[in-house]
Each structure stands twice: as structure tokens, then as C-alpha cells.
VEXKOL-74632 format. One record per residue (C-alpha): x, y, z; residue number from 1. Coordinates in pm, whole numbers, plus 50000, padded with zeros to 5 digits. Layout:
# VEXKOL-74632
[[X; Y; Z]; NUM]
...
# end
This chain:
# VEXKOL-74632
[[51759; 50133; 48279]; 1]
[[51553; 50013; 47992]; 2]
[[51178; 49935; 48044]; 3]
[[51039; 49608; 48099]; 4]
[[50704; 49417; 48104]; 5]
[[50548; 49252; 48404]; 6]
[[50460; 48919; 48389]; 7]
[[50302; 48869; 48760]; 8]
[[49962; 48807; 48586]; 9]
[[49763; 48716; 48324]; 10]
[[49586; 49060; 48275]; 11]
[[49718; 49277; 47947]; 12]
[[50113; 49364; 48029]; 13]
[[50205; 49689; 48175]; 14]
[[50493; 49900; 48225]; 15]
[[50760; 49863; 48481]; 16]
[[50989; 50219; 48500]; 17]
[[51350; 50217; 48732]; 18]
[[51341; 50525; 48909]; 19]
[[51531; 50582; 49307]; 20]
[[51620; 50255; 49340]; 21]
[[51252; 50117; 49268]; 22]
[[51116; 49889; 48994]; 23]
[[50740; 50091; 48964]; 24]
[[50454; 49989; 48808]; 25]
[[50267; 50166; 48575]; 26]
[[49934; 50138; 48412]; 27]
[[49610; 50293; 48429]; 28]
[[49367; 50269; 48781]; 29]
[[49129; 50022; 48545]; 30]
[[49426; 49780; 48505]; 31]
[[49448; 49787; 48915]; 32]
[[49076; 49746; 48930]; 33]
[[49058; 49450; 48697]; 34]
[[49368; 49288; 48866]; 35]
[[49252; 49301; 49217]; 36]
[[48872; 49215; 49127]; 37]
[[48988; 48917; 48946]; 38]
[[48962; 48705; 49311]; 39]
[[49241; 48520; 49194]; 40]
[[49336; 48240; 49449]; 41]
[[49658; 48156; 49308]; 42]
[[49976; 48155; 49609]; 43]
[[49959; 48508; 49819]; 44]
[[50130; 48836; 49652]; 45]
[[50135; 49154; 49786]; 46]
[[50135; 49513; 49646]; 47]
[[50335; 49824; 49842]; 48]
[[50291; 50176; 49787]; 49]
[[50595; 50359; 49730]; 50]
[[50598; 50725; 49860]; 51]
[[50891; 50951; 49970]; 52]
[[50905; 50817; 50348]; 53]
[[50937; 50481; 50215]; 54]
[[51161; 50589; 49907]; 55]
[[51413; 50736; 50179]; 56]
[[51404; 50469; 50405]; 57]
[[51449; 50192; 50173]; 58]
[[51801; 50398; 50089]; 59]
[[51890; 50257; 50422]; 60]
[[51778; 50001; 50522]; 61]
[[51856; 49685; 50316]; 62]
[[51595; 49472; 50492]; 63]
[[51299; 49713; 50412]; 64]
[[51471; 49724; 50038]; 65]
[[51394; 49295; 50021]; 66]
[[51037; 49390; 50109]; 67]
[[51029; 49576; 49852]; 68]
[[51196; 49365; 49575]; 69]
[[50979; 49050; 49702]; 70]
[[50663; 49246; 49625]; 71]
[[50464; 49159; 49317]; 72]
[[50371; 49563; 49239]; 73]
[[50491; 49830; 49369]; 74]
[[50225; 50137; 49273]; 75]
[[50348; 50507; 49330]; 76]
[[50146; 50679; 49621]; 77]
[[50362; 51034; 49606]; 78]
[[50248; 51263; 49326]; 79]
[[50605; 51493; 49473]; 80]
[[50755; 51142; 49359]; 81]
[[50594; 51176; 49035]; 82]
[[50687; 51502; 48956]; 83]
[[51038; 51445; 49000]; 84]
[[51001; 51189; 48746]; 85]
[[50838; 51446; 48518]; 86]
[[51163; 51625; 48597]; 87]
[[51328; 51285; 48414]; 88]
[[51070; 51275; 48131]; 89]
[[50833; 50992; 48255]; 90]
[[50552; 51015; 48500]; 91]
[[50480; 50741; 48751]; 92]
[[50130; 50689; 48692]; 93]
[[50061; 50785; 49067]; 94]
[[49735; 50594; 49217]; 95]
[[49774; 50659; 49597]; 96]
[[49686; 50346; 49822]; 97]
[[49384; 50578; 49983]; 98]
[[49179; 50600; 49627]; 99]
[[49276; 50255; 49534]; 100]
[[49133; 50096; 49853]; 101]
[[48830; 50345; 49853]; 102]
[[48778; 50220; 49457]; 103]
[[48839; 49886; 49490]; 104]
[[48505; 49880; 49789]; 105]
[[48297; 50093; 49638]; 106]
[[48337; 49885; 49323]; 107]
[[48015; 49655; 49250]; 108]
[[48229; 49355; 49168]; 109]
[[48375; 49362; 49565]; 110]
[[48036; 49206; 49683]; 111]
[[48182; 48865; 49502]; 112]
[[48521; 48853; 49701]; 113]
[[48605; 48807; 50089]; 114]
[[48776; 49086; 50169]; 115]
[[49038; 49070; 50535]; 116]
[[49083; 49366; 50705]; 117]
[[49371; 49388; 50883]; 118]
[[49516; 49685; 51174]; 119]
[[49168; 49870; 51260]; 120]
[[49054; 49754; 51591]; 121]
[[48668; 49616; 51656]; 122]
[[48558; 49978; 51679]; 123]
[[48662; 50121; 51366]; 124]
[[48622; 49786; 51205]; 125]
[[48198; 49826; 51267]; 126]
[[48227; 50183; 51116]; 127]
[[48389; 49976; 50799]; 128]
[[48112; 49748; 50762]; 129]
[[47864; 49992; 50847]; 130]
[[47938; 50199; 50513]; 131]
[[47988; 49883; 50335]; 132]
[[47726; 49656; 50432]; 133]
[[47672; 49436; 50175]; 134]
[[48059; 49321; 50148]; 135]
[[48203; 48979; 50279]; 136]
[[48436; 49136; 50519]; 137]
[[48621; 48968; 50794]; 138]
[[48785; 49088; 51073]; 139]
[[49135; 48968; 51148]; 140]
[[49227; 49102; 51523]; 141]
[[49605; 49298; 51538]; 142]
[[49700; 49321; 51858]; 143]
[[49986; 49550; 51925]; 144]
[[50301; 49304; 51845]; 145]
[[50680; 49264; 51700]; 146]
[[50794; 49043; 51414]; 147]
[[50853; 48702; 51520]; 148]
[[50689; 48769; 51824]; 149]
[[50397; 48493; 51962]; 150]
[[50133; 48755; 51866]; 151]
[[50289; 48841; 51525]; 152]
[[50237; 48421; 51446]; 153]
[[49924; 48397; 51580]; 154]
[[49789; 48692; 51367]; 155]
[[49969; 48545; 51042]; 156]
[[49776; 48226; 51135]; 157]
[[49445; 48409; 51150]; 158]
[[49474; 48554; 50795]; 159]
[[49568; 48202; 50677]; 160]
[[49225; 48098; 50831]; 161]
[[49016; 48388; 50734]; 162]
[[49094; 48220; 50376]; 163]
[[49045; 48571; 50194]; 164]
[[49060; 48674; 49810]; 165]
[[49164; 48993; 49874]; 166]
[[49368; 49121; 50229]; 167]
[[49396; 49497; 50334]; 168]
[[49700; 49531; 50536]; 169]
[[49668; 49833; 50727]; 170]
[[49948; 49914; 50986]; 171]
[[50244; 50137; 50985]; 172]
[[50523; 50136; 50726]; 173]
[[50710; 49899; 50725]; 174]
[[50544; 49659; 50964]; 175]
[[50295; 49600; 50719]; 176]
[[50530; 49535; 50456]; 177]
[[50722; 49312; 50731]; 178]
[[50396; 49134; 50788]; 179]
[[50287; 49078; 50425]; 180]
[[50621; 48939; 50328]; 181]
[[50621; 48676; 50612]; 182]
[[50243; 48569; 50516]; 183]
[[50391; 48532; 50135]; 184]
[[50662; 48318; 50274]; 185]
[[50495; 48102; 50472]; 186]
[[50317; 48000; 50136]; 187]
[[49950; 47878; 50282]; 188]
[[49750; 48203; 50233]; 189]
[[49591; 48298; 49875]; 190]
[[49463; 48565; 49685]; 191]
[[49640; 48959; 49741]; 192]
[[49759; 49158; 49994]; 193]
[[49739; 49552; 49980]; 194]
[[49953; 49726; 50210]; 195]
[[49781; 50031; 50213]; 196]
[[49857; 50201; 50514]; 197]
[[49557; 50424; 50665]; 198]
[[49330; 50405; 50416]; 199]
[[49070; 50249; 50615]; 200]
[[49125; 50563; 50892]; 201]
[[48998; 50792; 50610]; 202]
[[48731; 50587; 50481]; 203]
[[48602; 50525; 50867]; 204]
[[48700; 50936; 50930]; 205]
[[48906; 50810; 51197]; 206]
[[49142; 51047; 51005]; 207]
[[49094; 51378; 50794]; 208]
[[49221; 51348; 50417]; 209]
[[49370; 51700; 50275]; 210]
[[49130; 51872; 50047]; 211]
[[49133; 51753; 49661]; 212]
[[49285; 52074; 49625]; 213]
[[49601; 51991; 49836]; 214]
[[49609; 51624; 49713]; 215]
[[49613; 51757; 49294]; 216]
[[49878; 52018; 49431]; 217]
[[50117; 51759; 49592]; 218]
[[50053; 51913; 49946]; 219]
[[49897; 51630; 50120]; 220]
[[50165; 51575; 50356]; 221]
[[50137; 51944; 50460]; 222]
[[49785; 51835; 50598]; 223]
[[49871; 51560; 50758]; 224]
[[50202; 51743; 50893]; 225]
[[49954; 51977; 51065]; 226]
[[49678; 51743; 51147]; 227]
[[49953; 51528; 51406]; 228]
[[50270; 51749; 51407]; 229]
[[50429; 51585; 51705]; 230]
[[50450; 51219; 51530]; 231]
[[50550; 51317; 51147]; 232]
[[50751; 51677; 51240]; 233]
[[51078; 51439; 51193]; 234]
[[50913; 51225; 50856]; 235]
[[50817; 51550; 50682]; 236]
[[51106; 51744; 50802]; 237]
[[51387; 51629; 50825]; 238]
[[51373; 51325; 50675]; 239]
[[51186; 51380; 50368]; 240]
[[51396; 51658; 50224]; 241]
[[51641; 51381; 50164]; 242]
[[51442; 51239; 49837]; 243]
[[51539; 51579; 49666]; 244]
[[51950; 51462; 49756]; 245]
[[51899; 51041; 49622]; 246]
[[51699; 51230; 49311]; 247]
[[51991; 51429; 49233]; 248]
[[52228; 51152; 49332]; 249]
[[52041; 50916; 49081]; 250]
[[52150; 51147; 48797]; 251]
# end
């Protein structure tokens, strides 16, 4: 499928590449940085992070696939994703959703925008604005809840309220997608959304990232495989190995 520019904003155009089913955007980390610094306060849009677990459920499940489509970027978190685009002649321009968050707050221009954190309780919250203290951050409280479900609408209410530039969604796949759609939907809140997953948990050390080493070698789910083997044994195991099948299916 022929390439395509993006037209989502008014920052210099980038490149959008087909690849498993998934319109991804590519362009360099300062074109993310720019974008998301921008405090834009135009309608809500959200960015996902595309990675294998995602890439294999979304060949699925046609309700996770809409998240996906209604997203304004979708930025490749899987450098094993990128190098079976290599294998195709393109590279995906990987920027994984644990650099861009820890980029986009450690970036000087942050301390202008209010930033909502959403998914890390009041505990791990503190550690947050403990290393960060001199961003606008605001807490948005996620209790334990189900789409549609009275908690789910009082929490989209509270990041309506919060009235945020930028909003880190940070709860499992694809309940944060699930979440960030509905907010878009709704049509009140402004600014961005970044579904981004744990990010936080390694910026707090609530969770152990893999050594650089295993990141640059595309064995960062072996760390986290052996870090909490009895929740991702299936994801990494059984499930995963299915990208290599849709990749060769794509042919």
C-alpha cells in the first residue's frame, strides 16, 4: 500500500507506512517532542503504541481494531516489530511508549503544560511528583472498573475536569485504549492522550526495565517474561509467536 502523509496537525508532515494491518507513524522522536509540547487544546486525540501483543490481538478482535483506526498516531513500541519490517525494506521508526513518556517529563518545556496522570494509585502517584517536582501534575483517581460501568463514567468525568493539555493513560492494553476512545467520543476533554501503558511503573521503579543492552537487542520482553512469568507466560508464549504467522500471511 502506497505511503501517505498525515494531516492530524499542523507540525511538518510525516510518514504513515501499512504494515500487519496497521497504518504507523513514522518520524523522528523530535517530531513527537514538538507535537506533544505544543499544549495544543484543540478537541481530545489520542496516540497508541503498537507492539506485538497488541499487533496479534487486534487480528482478532474487531473492536480493539476501531481503537486503533480512531487513534490520531499510532507509534511503534516493538523493535521485533521493526525488524520484521526491515525484513520488508522499511523500518518503523520504533520510539517505545517508556522513552517517549520519560522524554516528554524530563523535557524543560513540560513545566508549561498540565499534565493528567491516569492508572497509578496515590502511592506511586507521590513517587511521580517527587522526581518531577516542578511539573503541573494532577492526579486523576482509577479505581478498579469495567467499560460502561458507574466507575468507568465517573473517572471519564474526572479527566474532563482535570482540564489537562497533555493526559498519560496508564492501564492495561486495551482498557486504556477502551478508555481513551470513549473520552475522544464524548468530545468535552482537550489537548492529547498517551496510552502508554507502564511507563510511569518504570519511571516510579515500581517496575524493573531490561538493561539497554536487552532493549537495543529486541529482548525486552525476555525481561519482563522473567521478571512476572505467571501473568505474561501465555502473552510471550504462546501468543506472541503468532506475529511471525500474520507477517508471513501479509506477504
Amino acid at each position: 500500500m502506497p505511503n501517505r502523509l498525515d494531516t492530524h496537525s499542523s507540525t511538518a508532515p510525516h510518514e504513515v507506512r501499512e504494515f500487519l494491518g496497521i497504518s504507523f507513524d513514522l518520524a523522528p522522536k523530535s517530531y513527537w517532542q514538538e507535537l506533544y509540547l505544543r499544549a495544543s487544546r484543540d478537541p481530545l486525540r489520542y496516540l497508541v503504541t503498537p507492539n506485538v501483543d497488541h499487533i496479534v490481538r487486534l487480528s482478532k478482535d474487531s473492536a480493539v481494531a476501531e481503537l486503533y483506526r480512531a487513534a490520531a498516531w499510532r507509534v511503534c513500541d516493538s523493535r521485533i516489530l521493526d525488524r520484521l519490517a526491515r525484513g520488508r525494506g522499511f523500518d518503523l521508526a520504533p520510539y517505545p511508549g517508556s522513552d517517549l513518556t520519560a522524554d516528554l517529563l524530563n523535557d524543560p518545556r513540560a513545566r508549561a503544560l498540565t499534565i493528567g496522570v491516569i492508572g497509578p494509585d496515590r502511592a506511586h502517584y507521590d513517587r511521580l511528583t517527587a522526581l518531577y517536582p516542578s511539573l503541573t501534575l494532577r492526579f486523576i483517581n482509577t479505581p478498579f472498573m469495567s467499560r460502561g460501568s458507574v466507575e468507568w463514567n465517573h473517572t471519564l468525568e474526572a479527566a474532563e475536569t482535570a482540564d489537562c493539555d497533555l493526559l498519560l493513560i496508564c492501564i492495561s492494553f486495551p482498557k486504556q485504549e477502551f478508555f481513551a476512545y470513549d473520552l475522544a467520543k464524548r468530545g468535552r476533554a482537550r489537548g492529547i492522550a498517551l496510552c502508554v501503558g507502564a511507563s510511569l511503573d518504570f519511571l516510579t521503579g515500581t517496575q524493573k526495565r531490561a538493561p539497554l543492552w536487552m532493549q537495543k537487542s529486541s529482548l525486552e520482553w525476555a525481561h519482563r517474561l522473567a521478571s512476572n512469568p505467571a501473568r505474561l507466560w501465555k502473552r510471550y508464549l504462546i501468543d506472541g509467536p503468532r506475529i511471525f504467522y500474520l507477517y508471513v500471511k501479509s506477504r
